[in-house]
N, C-alpha and C positions, 0 to 999 in steps of 0.2 A: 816618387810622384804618384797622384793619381789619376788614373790612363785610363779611356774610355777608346777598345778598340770595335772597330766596326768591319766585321766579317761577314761578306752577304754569298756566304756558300752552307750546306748541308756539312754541319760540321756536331761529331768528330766522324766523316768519311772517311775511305781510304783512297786517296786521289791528291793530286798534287798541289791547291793551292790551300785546303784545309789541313795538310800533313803540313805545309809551311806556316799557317797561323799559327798550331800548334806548336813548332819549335820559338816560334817570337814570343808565344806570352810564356811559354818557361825559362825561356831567357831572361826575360822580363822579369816574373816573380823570383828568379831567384838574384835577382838584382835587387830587391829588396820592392819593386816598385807593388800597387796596388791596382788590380783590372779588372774591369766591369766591359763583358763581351757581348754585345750582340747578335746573333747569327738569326740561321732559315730554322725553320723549324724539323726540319729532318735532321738525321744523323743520334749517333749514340752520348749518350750522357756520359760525359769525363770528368774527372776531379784533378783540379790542378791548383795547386797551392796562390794562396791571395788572389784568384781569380772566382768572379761572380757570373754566371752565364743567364742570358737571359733571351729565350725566344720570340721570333716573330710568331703573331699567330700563324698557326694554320687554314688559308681558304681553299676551298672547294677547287680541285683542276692544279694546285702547286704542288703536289707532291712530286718527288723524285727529280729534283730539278738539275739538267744536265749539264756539265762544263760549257761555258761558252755564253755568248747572248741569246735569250731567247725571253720568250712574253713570259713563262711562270717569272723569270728575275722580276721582269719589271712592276710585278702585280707586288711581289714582294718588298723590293724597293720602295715601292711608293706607301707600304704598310710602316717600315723600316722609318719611312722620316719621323712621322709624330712621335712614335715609339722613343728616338733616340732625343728628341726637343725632350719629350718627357724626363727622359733620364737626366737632363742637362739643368732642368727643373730642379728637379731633388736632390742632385749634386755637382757641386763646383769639381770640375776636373781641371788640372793643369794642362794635358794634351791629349787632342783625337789623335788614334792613328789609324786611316780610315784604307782599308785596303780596296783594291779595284775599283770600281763605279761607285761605291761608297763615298769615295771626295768627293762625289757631287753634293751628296748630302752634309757632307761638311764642310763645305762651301756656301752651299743655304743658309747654314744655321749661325755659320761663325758672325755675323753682322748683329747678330740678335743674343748670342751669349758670350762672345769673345774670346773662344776656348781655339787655341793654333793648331792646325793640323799637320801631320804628316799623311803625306799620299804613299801609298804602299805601292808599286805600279808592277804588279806582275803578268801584266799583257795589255796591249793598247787597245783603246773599245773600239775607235772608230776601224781599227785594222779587224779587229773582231767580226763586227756587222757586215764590212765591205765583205771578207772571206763567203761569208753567208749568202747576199743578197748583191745584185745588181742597185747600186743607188743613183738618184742622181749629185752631178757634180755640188749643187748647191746642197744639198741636203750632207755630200761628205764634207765641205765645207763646214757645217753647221755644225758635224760631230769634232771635228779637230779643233776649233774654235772653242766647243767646250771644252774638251781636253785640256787645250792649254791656258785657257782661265783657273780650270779646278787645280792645274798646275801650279800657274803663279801665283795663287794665293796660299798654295801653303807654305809651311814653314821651315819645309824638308821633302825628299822623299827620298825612299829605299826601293831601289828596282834589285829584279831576282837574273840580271845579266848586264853586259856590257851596250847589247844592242838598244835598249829600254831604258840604259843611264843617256847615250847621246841623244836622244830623242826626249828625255825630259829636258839636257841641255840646251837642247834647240827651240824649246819652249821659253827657258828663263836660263842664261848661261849664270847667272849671278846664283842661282838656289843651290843651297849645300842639298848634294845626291851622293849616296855611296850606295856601292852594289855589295848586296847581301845575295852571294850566291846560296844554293839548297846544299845538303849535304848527303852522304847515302845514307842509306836507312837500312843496310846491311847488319845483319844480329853479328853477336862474334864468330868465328869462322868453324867452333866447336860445336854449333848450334845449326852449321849447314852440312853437318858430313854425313846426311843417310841420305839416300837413295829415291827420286820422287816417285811416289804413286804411277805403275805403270810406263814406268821408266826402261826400256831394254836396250837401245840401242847399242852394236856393237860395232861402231863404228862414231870416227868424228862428229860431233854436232854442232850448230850453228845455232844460236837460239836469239829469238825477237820476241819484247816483252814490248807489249800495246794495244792501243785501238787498232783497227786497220779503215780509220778514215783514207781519205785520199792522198792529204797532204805525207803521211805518214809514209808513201815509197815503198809500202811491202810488194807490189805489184811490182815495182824493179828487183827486188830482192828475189823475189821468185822467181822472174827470168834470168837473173844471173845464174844463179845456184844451178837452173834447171841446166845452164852453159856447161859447166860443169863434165866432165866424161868421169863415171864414178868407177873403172877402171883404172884411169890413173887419179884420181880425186875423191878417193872413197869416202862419204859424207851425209849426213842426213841434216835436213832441215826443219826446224822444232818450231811454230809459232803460235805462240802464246796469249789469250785475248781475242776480243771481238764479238759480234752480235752472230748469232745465229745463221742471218741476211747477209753477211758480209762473209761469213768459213765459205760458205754453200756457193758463192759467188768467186772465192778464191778458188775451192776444190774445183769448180768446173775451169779454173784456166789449168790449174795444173795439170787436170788431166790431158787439157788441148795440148800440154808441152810434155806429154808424156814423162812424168816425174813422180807421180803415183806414191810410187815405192818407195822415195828419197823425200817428202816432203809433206810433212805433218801438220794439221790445226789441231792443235791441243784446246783447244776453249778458253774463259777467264780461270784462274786459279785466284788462290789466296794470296792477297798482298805477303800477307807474312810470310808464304812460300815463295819468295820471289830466292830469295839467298839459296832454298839447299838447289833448283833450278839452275843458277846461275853456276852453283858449284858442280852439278851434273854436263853444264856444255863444257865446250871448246873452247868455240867463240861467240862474242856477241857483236848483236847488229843494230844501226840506227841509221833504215835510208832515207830520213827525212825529207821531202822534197820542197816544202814550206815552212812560214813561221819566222818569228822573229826571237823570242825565249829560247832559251837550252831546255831539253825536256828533262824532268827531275831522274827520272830514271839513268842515265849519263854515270849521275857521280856512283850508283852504284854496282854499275855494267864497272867503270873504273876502280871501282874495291872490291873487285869479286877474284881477282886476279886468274882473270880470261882476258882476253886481246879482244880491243873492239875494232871493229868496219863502220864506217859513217862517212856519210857523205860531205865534201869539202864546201860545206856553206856557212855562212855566216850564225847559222843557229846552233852549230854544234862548232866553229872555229874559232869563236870566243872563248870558248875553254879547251879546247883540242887542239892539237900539235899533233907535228907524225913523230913527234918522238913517244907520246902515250897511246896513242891511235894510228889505225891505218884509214886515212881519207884516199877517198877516191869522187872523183865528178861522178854528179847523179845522173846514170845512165845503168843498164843493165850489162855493157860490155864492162864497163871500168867497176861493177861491181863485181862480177864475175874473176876480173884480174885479181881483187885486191883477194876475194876470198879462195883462190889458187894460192898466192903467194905464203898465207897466212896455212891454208891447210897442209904444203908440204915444206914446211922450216918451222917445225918444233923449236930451234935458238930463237928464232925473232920474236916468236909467238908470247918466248918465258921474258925474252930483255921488254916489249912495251908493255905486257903486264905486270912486272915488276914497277918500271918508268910511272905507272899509271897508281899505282899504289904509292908511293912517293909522293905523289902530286896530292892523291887526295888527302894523305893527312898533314900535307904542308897548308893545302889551301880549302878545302873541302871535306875537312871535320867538323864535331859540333865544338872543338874549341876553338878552330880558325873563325866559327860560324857567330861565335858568342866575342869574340877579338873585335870584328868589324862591328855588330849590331851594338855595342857597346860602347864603343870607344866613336861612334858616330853617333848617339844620344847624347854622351858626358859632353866630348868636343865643341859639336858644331850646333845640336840642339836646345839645350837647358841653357846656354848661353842669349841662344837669341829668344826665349820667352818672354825676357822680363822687355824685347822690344821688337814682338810682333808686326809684321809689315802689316800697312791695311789694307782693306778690303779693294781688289779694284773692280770699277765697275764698267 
């Protein structure tokens, strides 16, 4: 087929829903299929076989444009429509597959060239903007409303969790949805065995790879640990990530909890250094407190074969079990317990790291990865082309 996909991120970044474009049009081309991509104008120039990339321009005030909702998207977006009419112009495509707020624009345009989309749904928008801003009740009406139009007019969609399949469900129960979860992005295991930069610690480590927004739970994470008595719990805490704004603002709690000595902000490192990191800790942590997606980082805390801690919610219990994971309620006592548990039983620590390595390559490889995006294209998609639902209005 020829596929006209539509990515309205800085792409090729290192961040998680352009690392996922990325695995879909390889999948893609080496499926034999043919792709012409859209994206932002940031990010690095990649070469990827039968694929054609084509940028938005660049305006004045979009650079650097950050995960989530914000005005540079919308400047861009609204650049992104004619742009993509154009290309619809000069070639017949068999299917969009329009990821995030992109179905809107392939919703627009499907009345006017008749090309089916799939909605790629790797986070809900109106959950997106509510997170951000106080709205009013009518106005989040207004967002979910579109939501579930852009929904039921396509012709498929692929969500990156289970929480984001029932929820396009509940849009249109009748739409073919399969969830294409992420997979890890761990090198081979021969490729993480030196030593990171400035790396000493002589004792256990716990290490957290992320932002440290809000949602994100390191502020529990840090008063667990702090729980901790490092006479019988000897331990250090490694965190990894975050602004400037935000280390400066952690280090002054930690000092309130006098932890100094046990609890480290390391800064952003390198994506590609995320593996020999992972093979330098213990354990790893995720004490998400929001959210609805699994965060991509997950599958490969789970092939690093280190034991994770995460919090027993619905955005990491979609894929987590206590048999690969140690879940615990988000609160800083029950996180304190679980990372006790984990620090002094060396057996438990090696049986869910092992459990968890199992998992990923049964369900969370890129050939489990390329099984589902595949076999849900052939299946449930190319079939219903040749009789696209129509437009509703």
């Amino acid at each position: 087929m020829r596929i006209l996909v539509l990515a309205p991120q800085p792409f090729m970044t290192q961040r998680g829903t352009p690392i996922a474009v990325k695995m879909l049009l390889e999948t893609l081309a080496a499926r034999g299929d043919e792709l012409d991509v859209v994206v932002y104008p940031d990010g690095e120039d990649i070469t990827i076989d039968r694929c054609r990339f084509f940028r938005v321009p660049s305006l004045p005030g979009t650079r650097n444009v950050p995960p989530g909702f914000s005005l540079k998207k919308l400047i861009l977006d609204a650049v992104m429509l004619p742009m993509v009419a154009w290309r619809m112009i000069r070639t017949r495509y068999d299917l969009v597959i329009a990821v995030e707020e992109s179905a809107y624009i392939a919703m627009v345009l499907r009345p006017f060239f008749r090309v089916p989309y799939i909605a790629d749904v790797d986070s809900s928008i109106p959950e997106q903007i509510s997170d951000k801003y106080t709205l009013p009740r009518w106005m989040q009406g207004f967002l979910v409303g579109a939501e579930r139009m852009a929904t039921r007019n396509a012709v498929g969609a692929i969500t990156c969790c289970r929480a984001l399949e029932d929820l396009v469900r509940g849009y249109d129960p009748d739409l073919p949805v399969r969830t294409v979860e992420d997979i890890t992005m761990l090198p081979p295991e021969e490729a993480r065995q030196r030593v990171p930069e400035g790396w000493s610690y002589d004792v256990p480590v716990v290490i957290y790879v992320g932002n440290l927004e809000s949602y994100q739970g390191v502020d529990l994470l840090v008063e667990g640990f702090a729980r901790l008595d490092p006479a019988e719990t000897p331990a250090h805490l490694a965190v990894i990530g975050g602004s400037a704004e935000h280390i400066a603002a952690f280090e002054a709690q930690v000092e309130r909890l006098g932890a100094s000595d046990r609890i480290s902000f390391l800064g952003p490192r390198p994506v590609d250094a995320l593996g020999i990191y992972l093979n330098a800790a213990t354990i790893t942590a995720s004490p998400r407190t929001q959210g609805r997606n699994t965060p991509m980082k997950i599958y490969s805390y789970l092939d690093s074969g280190r034991p994770l801690i995460a919090t027993r919610l619905s955005t990491h219990t979609q894929v987590l079990d206590d048999e690969i994971a140690m879940l615990v309620e988000p609160d800083a006592a029950h996180l304190a317990r679980g990372l006790r548990a984990l620090l002094s039983d060396p057996d438990l620590r090696g049986r869910m790291a092992a459990a968890a390595r199992t998992r990923v390559q049964e369900e969370f490889s890129p050939a489990a990865y390329e099984r589902k995006l595949v076999g849900f294209i052939e299946t449930e998609i190319e079939p219903r082309l040749t009789r696209a639902k129509p437009v509703e209005t």
